[in-house]
N, C-alpha and C positions, 0 to 999 in steps of 0.2 A: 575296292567297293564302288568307285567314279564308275568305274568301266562294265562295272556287271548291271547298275543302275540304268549307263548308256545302254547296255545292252538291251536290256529288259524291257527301256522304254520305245527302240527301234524295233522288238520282235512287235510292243503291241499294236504300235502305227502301222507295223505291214502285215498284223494281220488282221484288224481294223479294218484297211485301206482294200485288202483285196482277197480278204479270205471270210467274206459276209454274203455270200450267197445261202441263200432259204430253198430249204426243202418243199417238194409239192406235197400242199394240204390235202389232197386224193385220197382218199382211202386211208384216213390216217384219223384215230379216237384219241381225245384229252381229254382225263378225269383231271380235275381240281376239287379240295375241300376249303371248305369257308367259302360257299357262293352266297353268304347269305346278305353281306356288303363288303368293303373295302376292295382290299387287292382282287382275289377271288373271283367278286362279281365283275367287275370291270376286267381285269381278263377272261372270264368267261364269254362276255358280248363280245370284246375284240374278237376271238378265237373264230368264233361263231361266223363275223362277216369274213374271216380268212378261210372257211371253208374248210373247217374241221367239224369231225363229231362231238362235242362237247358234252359231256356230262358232270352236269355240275348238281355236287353235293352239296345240301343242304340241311343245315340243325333244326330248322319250322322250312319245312316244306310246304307248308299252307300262308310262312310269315308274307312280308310286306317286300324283302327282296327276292323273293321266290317268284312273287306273284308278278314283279317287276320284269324278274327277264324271262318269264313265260309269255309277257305282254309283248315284248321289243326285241326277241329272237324269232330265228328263224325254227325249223321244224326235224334242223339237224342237232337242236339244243337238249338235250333231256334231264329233267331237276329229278334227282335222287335225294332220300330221307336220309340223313348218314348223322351219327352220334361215332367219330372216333376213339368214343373211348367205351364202346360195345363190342366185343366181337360178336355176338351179331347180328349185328348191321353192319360189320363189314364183310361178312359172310355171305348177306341178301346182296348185297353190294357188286362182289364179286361175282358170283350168282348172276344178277343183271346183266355186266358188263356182258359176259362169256354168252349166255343167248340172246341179245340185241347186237354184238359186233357183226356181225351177218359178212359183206366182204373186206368189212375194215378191219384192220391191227389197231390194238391200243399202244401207241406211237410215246406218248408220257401221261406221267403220274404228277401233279402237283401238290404238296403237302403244305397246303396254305392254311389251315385250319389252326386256330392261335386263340388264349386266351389269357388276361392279367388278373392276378390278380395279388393282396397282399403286398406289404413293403419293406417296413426295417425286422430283423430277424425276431428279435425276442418280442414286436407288439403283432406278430400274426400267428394266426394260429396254422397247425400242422397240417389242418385239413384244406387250406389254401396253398400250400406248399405243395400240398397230393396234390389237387387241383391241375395246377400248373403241369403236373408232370405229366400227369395219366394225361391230359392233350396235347402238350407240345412239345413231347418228348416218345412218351409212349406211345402215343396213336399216332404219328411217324412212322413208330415201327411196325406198326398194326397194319396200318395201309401199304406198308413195303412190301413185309412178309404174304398179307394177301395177293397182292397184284404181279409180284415177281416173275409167278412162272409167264404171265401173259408177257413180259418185257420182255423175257428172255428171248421168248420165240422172233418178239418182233425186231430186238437188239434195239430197243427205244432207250428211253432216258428216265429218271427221277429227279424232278427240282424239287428242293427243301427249301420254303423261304424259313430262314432262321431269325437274324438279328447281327444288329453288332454289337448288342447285348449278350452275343454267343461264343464271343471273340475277349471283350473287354469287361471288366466289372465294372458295374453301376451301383454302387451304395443305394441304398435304401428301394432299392424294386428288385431285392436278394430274389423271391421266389421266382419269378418273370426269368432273370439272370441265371439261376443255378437250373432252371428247365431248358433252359435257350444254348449253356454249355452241353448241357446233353446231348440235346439235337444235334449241335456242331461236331461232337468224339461222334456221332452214327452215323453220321454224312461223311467222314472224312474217312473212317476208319470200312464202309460200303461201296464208298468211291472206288478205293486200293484193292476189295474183293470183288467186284466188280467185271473191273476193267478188261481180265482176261475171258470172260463171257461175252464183251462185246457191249454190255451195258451202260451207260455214263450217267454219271450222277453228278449234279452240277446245285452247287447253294446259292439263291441270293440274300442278302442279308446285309437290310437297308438298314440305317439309323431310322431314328423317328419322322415319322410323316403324318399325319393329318387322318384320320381313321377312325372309326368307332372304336377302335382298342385304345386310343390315346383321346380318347373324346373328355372335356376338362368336366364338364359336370358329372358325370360316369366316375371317374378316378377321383371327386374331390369327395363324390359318395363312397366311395371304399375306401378312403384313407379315414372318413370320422366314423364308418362302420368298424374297420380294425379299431380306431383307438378307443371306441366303446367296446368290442367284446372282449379288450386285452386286460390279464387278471388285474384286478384295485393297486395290489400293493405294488404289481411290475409298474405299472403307469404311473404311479406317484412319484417311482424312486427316480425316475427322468427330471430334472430340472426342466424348467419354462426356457432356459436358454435355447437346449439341446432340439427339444420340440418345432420351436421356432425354425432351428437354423433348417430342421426337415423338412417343415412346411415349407421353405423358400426352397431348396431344393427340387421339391416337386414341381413348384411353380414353376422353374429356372427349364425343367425338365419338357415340360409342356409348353412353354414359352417357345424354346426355341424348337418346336414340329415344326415340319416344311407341309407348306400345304401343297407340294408339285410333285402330287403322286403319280403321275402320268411319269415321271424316271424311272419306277420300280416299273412298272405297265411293261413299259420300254423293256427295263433289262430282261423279267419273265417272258416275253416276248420272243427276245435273242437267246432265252435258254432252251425255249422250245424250240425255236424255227431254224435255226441257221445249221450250218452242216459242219461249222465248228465252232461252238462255241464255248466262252472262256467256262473253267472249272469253279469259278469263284467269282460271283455279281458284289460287290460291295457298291450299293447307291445311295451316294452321297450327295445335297442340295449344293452345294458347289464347290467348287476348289481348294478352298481354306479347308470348308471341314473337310476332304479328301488328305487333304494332306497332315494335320493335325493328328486324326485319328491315325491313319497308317503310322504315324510317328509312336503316338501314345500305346498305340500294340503291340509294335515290337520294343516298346522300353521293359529295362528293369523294373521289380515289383517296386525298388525303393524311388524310385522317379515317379510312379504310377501314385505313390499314397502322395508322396511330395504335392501333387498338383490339385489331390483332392484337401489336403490340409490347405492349401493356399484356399482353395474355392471354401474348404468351411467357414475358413476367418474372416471373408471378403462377404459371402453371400447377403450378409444383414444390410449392407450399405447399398443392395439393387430394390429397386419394384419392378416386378415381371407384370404386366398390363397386356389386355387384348389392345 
């Protein structure tokens, strides 16, 4: 196991060190969804001074990050109306792409369009669980299935930003989690049919970062929405203990976002541009949690609850503070 470790970690230094040369942005189109902030928008302006076509997808085409990077892009930029979990608008979408690529290929797909919602299983309801799914599960597959044959021709790529909520379970943000594993079986199991067409599909899937999806007023409003529209008699039979130790959990959860989203920038960056790049981004704020989590992943389920029983018992004796 030393040896395969060593191995593993000489293959990634040398190909790191000299297999990071980037493709020319020439003639080359990137669609991304969720331009409307976070990830999304910020690699869409990146992309933009690199000298791609960009089209970037937007939920308010007329919102406030719309109107932002129609401001501060260039005029190889173009905002598209897109509801992921329409077919269609991903149809119109499509449709665009095919008569505005004029001499360019559409070179990748980014599947950045994400939403949370909902927490512990029995206080949300189903229709926050659909929620989750029909975007960051299904409209994945939505935008695959539509855009495929253009990939094909061009032999481009699809990045999935997923999570490492897609990888490991998170007690109490079940829905987020059990949409974010889906994503993960359609990227991996897309990846392997794929490959012999020439296509590659590449995940990243960052912990938590600092975003309007992780915004702490946002999420402290849906966690007192869930526990007001959860039934009377379910909410009651919950002790004041249990309650609590959730609330601290979320807190714990939001506490520790990295505000250095310029890492994931970074990795979606190297998923698009480089002429090889790795199959799998996991971006991580530094070392420890790199190493932590890769450990916690591949453990047994009975190591995995062990550590969350430790965190349950422990949680009351922190305050999580901005």
């Amino acid at each position: 196991m030393v040896k395969v470790l060593f191995l593993w970690f000489i293959f990634g230094f040398i190909k790191k060190r000299f297999f990071n040369n980037e493709i020319e942005s020439d003639f080359k189109a990137v669609l991304i969804t969720g331009c409307d902030s976070g990830f999304g928008h910020l690699l869409a302006k990146l992309l933009d001074t690199k000298g791609f076509l960009v089209y970037a997808c937007c939920l308010f085409p007329n919102g406030l990050g719309a109107s932002e990077l129609r401001k501060n892009t260039s005029n190889n930029l173009k905002i598209i109306p897109l509801d992921v979990t329409k077919e269609s608008d991903i149809e119109k979408t499509v449709e665009f792409v095919k008569n505005s690529l004029g001499l360019f290929e559409l070179w990748a797909v980014v599947n950045n369009a994400g939403i949370h919602k909902g927490f512990t299983v029995e206080l949300t309801s189903f229709s926050d669980f659909k929620d989750c799914m029909e975007v960051n599960a299904f409209g994945q597959l939505r935008v695959i299935q539509g855009f495929l044959p253009l990939l094909r021709q061009s032999k481009g790529r699809i990045v999935n930003v997923i999570s490492n909520a897609g990888r490991i379970p998170v007690p109490h943000l079940t829905p987020y989690c059990m949409s974010k594993f889906a994503a993960a079986g359609l990227n991996d199991c897309l990846r392997q049919e794929l490959a012999p067409l020439g296509v590659s599909v590449i995940s990243v899937e960052p912990e938590m970062f600092k975003t309007p999806l992780t915004n702490k007023e946002k999420i402290n409003k849906c966690y007192e929405a869930n526990l007001t529209a959860a039934k009377v008699d379910v909410r009651a039979s919950y002790d004041e203990n249990y309650m609590n130790r959730i609330k601290k959990l979320k807190d714990a959860y939001l506490y520790f976002t990295s505000p250095s989203v310029h890492l994931v920038i970074q990795d979606l960056e190297s998923a698009i541009c480089l002429h090889y790049p790795d199959l799998v981004y996991k971006t991580r704020q530094n070392i420890y949690s790199r190493i932590f989590q890769n450990i916690y992943e591949v453990s047994p389920a009975v190591f995995q609850d062990f550590i969350y029983k430790i965190l349950y018992f422990v949680i009351p004796f922190f305050n999580f503070r901005d």
